[in-house]
C-alpha positions in Angstrom: -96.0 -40.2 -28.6 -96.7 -42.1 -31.9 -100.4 -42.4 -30.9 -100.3 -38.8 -30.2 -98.9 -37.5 -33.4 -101.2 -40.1 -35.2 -104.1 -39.0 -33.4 -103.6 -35.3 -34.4 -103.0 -36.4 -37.7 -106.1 -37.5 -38.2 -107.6 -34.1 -37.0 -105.9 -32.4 -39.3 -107.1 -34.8 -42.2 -110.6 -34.7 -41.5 -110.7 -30.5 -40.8 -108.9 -30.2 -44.1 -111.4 -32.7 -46.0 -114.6 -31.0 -44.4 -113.1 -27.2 -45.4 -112.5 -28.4 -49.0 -115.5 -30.6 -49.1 -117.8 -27.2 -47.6 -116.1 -25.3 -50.3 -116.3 -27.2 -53.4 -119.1 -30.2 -53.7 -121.8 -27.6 -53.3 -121.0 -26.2 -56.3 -119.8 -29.1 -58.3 -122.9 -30.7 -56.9 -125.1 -27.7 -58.5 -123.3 -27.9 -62.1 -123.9 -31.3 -61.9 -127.5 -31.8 -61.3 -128.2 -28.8 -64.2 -126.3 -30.8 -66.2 -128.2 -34.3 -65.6 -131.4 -32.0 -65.7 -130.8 -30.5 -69.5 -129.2 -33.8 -70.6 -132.5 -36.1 -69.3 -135.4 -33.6 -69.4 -135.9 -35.0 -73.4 -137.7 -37.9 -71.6 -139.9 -35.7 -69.7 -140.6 -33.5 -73.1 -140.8 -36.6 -75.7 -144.5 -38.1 -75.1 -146.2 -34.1 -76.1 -143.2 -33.3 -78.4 -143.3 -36.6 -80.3 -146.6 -36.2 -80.9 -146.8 -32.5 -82.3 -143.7 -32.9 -84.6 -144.4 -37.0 -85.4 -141.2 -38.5 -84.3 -141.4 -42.1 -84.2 -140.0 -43.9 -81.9 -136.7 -44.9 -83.4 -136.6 -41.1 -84.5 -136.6 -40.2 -80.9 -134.3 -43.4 -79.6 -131.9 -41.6 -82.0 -132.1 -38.3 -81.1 -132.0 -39.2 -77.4 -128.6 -41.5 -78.1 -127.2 -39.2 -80.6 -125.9 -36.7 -77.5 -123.8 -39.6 -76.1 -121.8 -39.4 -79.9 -120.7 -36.0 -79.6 -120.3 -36.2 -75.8 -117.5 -39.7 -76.5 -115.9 -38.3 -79.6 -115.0 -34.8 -77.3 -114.4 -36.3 -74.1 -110.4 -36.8 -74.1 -109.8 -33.7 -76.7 -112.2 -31.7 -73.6 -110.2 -32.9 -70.7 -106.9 -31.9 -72.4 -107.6 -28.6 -72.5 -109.5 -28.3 -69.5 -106.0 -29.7 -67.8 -104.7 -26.5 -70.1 -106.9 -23.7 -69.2 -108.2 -25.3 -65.6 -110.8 -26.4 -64.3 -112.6 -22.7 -63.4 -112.8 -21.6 -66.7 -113.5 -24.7 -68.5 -115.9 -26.3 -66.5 -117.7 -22.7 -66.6 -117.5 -22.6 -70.7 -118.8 -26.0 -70.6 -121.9 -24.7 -68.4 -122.3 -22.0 -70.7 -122.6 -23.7 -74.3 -124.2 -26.5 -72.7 -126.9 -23.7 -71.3 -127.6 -21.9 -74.4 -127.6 -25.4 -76.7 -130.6 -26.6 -74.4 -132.5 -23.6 -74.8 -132.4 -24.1 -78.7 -134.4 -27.7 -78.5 -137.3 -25.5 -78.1 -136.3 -24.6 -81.7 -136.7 -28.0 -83.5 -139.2 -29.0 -86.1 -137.2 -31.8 -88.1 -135.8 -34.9 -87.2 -132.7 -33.6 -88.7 -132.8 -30.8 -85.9 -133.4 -33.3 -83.9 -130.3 -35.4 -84.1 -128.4 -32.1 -84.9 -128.7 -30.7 -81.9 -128.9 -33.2 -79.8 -125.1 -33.9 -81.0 -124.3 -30.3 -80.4 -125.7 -31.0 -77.0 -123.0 -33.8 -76.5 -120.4 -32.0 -77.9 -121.1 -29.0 -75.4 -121.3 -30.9 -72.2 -117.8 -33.5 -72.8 -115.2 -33.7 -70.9 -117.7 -32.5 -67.6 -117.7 -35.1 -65.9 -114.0 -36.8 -66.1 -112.9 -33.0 -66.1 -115.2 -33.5 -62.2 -113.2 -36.4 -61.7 -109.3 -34.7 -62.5 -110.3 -32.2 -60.5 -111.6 -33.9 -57.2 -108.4 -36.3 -57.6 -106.4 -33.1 -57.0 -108.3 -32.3 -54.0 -109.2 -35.8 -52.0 -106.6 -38.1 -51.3 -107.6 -42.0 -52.2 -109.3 -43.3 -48.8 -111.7 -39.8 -49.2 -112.2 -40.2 -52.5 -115.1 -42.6 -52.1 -117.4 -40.1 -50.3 -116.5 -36.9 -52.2 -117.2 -38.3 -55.5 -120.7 -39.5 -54.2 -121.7 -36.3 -52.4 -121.5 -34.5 -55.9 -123.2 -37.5 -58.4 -126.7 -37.6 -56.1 -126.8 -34.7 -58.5 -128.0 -36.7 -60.9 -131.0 -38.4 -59.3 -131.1 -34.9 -57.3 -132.0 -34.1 -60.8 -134.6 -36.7 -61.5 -136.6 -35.8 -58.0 -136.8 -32.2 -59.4 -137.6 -33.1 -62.8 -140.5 -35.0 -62.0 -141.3 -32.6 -59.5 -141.4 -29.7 -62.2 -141.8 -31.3 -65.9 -145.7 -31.6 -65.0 -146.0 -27.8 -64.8 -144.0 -26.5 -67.1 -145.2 -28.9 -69.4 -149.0 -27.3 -68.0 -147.9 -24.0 -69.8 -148.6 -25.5 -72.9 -149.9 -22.1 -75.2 -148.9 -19.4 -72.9 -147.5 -17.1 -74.6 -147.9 -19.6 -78.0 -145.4 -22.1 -76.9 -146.1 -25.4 -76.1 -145.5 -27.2 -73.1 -142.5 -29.1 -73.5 -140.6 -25.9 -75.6 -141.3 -24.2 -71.7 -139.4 -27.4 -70.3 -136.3 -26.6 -72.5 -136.6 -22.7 -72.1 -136.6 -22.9 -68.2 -134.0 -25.5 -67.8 -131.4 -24.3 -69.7 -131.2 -21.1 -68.4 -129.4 -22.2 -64.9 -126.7 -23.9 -66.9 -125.7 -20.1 -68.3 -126.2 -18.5 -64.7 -123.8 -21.7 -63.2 -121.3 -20.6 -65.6 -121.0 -17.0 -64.0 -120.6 -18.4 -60.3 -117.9 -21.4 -61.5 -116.2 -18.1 -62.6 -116.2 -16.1 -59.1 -115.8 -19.0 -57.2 -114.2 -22.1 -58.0 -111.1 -22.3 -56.5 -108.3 -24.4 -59.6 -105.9 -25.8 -56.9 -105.6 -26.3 -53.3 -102.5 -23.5 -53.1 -104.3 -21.1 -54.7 -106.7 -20.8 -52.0 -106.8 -18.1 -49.1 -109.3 -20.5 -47.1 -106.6 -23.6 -46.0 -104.2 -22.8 -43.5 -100.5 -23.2 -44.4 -100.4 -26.3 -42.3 -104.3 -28.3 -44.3 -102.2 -27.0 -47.9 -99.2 -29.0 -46.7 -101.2 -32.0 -45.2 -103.0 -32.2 -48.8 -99.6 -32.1 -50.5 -98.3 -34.7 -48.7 -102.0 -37.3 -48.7 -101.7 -36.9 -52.3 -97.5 -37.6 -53.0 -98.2 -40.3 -50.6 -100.8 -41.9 -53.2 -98.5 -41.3 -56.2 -95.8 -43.1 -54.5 -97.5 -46.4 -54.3 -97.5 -46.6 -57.9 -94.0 -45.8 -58.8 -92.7 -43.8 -61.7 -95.3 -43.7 -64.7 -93.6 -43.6 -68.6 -96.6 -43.9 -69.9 -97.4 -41.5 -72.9 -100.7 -40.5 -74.6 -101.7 -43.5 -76.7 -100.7 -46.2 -73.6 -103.0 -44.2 -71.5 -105.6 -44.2 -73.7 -105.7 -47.7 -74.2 -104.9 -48.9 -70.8 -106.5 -52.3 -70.2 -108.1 -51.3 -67.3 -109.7 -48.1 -68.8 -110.4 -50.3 -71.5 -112.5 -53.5 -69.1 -114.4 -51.3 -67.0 -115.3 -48.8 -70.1 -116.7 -52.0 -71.7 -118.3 -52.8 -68.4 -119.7 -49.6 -68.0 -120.5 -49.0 -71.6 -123.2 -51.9 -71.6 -124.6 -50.9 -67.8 -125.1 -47.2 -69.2 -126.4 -48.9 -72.8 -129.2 -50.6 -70.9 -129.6 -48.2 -68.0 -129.9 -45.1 -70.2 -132.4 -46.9 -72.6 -135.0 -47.7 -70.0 -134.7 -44.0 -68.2 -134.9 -42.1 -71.4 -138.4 -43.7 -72.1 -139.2 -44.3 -68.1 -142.2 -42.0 -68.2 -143.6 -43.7 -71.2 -142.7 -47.1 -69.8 -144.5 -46.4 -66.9 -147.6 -44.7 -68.2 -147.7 -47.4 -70.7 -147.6 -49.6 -68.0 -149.9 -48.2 -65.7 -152.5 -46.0 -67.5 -150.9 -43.0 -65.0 -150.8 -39.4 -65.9 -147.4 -37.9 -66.6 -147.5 -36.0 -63.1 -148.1 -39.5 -61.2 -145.4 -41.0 -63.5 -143.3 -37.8 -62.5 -143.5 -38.0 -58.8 -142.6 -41.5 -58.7 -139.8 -40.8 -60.9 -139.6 -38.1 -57.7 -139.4 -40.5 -55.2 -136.7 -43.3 -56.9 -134.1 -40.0 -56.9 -134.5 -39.5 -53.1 -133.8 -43.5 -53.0 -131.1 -43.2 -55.5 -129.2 -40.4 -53.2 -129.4 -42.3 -50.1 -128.0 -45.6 -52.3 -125.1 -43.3 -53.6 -124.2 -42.3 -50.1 -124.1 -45.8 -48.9 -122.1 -46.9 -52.0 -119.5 -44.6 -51.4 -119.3 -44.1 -47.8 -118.9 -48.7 -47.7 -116.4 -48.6 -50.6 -114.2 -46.1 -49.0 -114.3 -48.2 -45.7 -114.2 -51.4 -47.2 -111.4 -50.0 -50.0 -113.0 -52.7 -52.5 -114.7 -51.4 -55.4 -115.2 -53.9 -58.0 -117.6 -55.9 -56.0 -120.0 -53.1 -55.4 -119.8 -52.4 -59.1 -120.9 -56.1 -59.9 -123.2 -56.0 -57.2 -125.0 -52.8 -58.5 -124.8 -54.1 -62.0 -126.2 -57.3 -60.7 -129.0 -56.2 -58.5 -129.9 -54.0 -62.2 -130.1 -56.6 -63.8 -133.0 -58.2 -61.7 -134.9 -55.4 -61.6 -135.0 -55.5 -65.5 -135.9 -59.0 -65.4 -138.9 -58.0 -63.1 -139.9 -55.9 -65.1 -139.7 -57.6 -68.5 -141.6 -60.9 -66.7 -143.9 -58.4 -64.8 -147.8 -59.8 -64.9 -149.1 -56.5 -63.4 -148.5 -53.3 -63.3 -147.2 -53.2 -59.7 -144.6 -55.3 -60.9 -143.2 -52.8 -63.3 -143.6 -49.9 -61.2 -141.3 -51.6 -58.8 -139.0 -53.4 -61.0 -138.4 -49.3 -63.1 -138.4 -48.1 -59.1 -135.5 -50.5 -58.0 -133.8 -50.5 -61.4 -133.5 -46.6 -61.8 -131.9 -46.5 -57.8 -129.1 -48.7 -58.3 -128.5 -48.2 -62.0 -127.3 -44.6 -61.6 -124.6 -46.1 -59.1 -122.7 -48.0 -61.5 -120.9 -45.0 -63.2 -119.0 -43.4 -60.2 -118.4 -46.6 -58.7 -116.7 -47.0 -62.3 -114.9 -43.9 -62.5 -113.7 -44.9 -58.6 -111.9 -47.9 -59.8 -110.0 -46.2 -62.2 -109.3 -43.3 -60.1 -107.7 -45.6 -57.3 -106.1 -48.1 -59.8 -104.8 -45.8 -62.6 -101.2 -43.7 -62.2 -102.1 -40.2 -61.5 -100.0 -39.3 -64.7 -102.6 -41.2 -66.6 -105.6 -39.6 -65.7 -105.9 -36.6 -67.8 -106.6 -38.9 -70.8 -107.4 -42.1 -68.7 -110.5 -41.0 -67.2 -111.7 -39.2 -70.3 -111.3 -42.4 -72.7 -113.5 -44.4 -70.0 -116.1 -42.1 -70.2 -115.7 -42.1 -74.2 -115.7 -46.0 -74.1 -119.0 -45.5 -71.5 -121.1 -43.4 -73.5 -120.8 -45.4 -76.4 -123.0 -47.4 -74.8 -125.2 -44.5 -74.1 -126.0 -44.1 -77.7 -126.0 -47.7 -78.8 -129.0 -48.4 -76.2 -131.3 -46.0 -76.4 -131.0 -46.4 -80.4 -131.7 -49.7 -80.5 -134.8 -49.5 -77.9 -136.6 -47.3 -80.2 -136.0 -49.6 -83.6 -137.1 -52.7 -81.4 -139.8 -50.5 -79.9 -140.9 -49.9 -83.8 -140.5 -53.2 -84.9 -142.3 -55.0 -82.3 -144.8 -52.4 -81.0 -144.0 -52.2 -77.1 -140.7 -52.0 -74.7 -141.1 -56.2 -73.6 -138.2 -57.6 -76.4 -135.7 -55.4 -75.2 -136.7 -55.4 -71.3 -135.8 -59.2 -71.6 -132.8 -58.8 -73.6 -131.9 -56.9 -70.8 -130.8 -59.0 -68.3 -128.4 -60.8 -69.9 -126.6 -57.8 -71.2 -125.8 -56.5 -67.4 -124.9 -60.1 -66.1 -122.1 -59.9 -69.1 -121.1 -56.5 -67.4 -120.8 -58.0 -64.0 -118.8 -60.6 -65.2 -116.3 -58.7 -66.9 -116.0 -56.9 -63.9 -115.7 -59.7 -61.7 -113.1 -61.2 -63.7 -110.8 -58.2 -64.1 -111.1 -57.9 -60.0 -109.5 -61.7 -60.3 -106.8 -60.5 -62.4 -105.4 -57.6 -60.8 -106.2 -60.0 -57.4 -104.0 -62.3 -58.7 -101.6 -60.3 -60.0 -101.0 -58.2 -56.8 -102.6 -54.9 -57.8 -104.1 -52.4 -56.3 -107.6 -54.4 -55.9 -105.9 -56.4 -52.8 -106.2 -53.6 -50.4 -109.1 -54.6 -48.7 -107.6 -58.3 -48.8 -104.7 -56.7 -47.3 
């Protein structure tokens, strides 16, 4: 009999997860990828538009880090009131004033624009992604989270196959109509973003009882996956400030802040880097950029489908930070240009893992109470790293004339993230947290 109920248990779990999943990742997964689009297409833009308004390259390195400020200094005041107003119409108002601000970069001429609205651009977007994160946590209970949360973030190198895909012609229309190339890149992209917003509207659903499309009995099944999670942490009396500066939001923030510093450094000047490297065209240098998103979706897949069945993620966060970290090193030691076409191809993969697998430990580790502010301070701790690379690549860029220096700083920055990681996995090991249920 026990078999029996178990058995249809588990029917009942995996109909619910694929109704909800059917429902919702689409279109999370389509805000997502117009957001990584609008956020990264500066890379694909900065080669023609450096040139016709004479940023250097710590102007750009600025610029291009400058977003992650306004994005960190938002992200927890976001998240508050998307936890306020829900997650329909804020995620939508985010779309919208993310949209429109992208559309204005055709608009610069100073570096003062420059910076100015690449900050506006920040400020726009925060609170997306953890506000993504709350939301799913109200949906998927922990053993489902794993594979939710990576079906929606191959958006972003979803977003880098169409990018490179795309960025060669519209950059092509350079003249038409007496714009230039990379003002077309800014003009087309941003207009999804405002046409997302419309949809989020009509159809994304705030809570799992306010739906018409789960059966009495999938609502109550939710209900209970997810009390069933809260109760292994106990009661919470944790206010505001102590969730902000939990200790594990704070470890893996730092962890994740110096993946992303690095990571988002080498992608922001990837098609450089790689022409630079190889004497390519920015169409070949856009369809291998292309090719390492379909990699880096199948990677994500794997990621998250292992760590849900393994319940462990801290080791395939080292192990991504790791395995980045030897990639740079090809690539700073490379002695021909195959080298550094494999080395950026490897490296851009398993780089754009390390943030979900982040934002998975603290989901599963965290007290649900928590996470309103919780998972918007990691990302504010994250992206501070965001801006701190890419700015310091351009100055070292400028001061030493090419990318080697801080390819081979590199390195060593990422093995300091896997260890911190790996040590905080010790801790809570050793301490009896929740990092012991694969052990267990």
């Amino acid at each position: 009999m026990g078999s029996s109920s178990q058995a249809g248990e588990d029917v009942l779990a995996r109909a619910t997860i694929d109704k909800i999943s059917w429902r919702l990742l689409p279109l999370i997964l389509l805000s997502y990828l117009i957001s990584y689009m609008d956020r990264s297409n500066i890379s694909f833009a900065s080669v023609p538009m450096n040139a016709d308004l004479h940023f250097s390259a710590a102007v750009y390195g600025l610029g291009a880090g400058i977003f992650f400020v306004g994005y960190a200094i938002f992200e927890v005041p976001s998240n508050l009131l998307l936890a306020r107003f829900g997650a329909r119409r804020w995620i939508a108002r985010i779309m919208l004033t993310w949209g429109l601000i992208s559309i204005g970069t055709m608009f610069v001429r100073t570096p003062v624009q420059f910076y100015a609205i690449r900050f506006l651009l920040g400020v726009a977007e925060a609170g997306f992604f953890p506000g993504v994160m709350l939301y799913l946590a109200r949906w998927y209970p922990n053993r489902w989270r794993g594979r939710a949360v990576s079906r929606f973030y191959i958006a972003a190198p979803l977003g880098t196959v169409i990018m490179g895909a795309v960025a060669g012609a519209l950059l092509g229309l350079d003249g038409w109509m007496g714009l230039r190339g990379w003002q077309w890149l800014f003009l087309v992209e941003g207009l999804p973003a405002v046409l997302m917003a419309l949809l989020l509207l009509r159809y994304l659903p705030d809570a799992p009882d306010t739906v018409r499309w789960l059966s009495d009995e999938e609502k109550s099944w939710v209900t209970r996956a997810l009390a069933a999670d809260v109760a292994t942490f106990g009661v919470s009396h944790r206010g505001f400030f102590r969730a902000l500066l939990d200790p594990l939001v704070l470890v893996i923030g730092l962890a994740v802040a110096l993946s992303f510093a690095c990571g988002n450094a080498v992608i922001f000047s990837g098609p450089k880097l790689l022409i630079d490297a190889t004497g390519w065209t920015m169409t070949n240098a856009g369809f291998l950029i292309s090719l390492s998103g379909v990699a880096t979706t199948a990677a994500m897949l794997a990621f998250g489908w292992n760590s849900d069945r393994c319940l462990e993620r801290y080791l395939h966060l080292a192990a991504a930070i790791g395995i980045s970290a030897l990639c740079a090193g090809i690539m700073a030691l490379a002695i021909n240009p195959l080298m550094t076409v494999l080395g950026y191809f490897f490296f851009v993969v398993v780089v754009l893992n390390i943030g979900m697998l982040g934002f998975l430990i603290v989901a599963d580790d965290l007290h649900p109470s928590a996470r309103v502010v919780g998972f918007a301070a990691l990302n504010t701790v994250a992206q501070i790293g965001s801006f701190v690379g890419p700015t310091l690549w351009g100055l070292a860029a400028n001061r030493t004339g090419s990318f080697h220096f801080s390819l081979s700083v590199i390195p060593f920055v990422m093995l300091a993230a896997a260890g911190i990681v790996l040590a905080k996995r010790r801790r809570v090991m050793r301490i009896g947290g929740v990092a012991t249920i694969g052990e267990a």
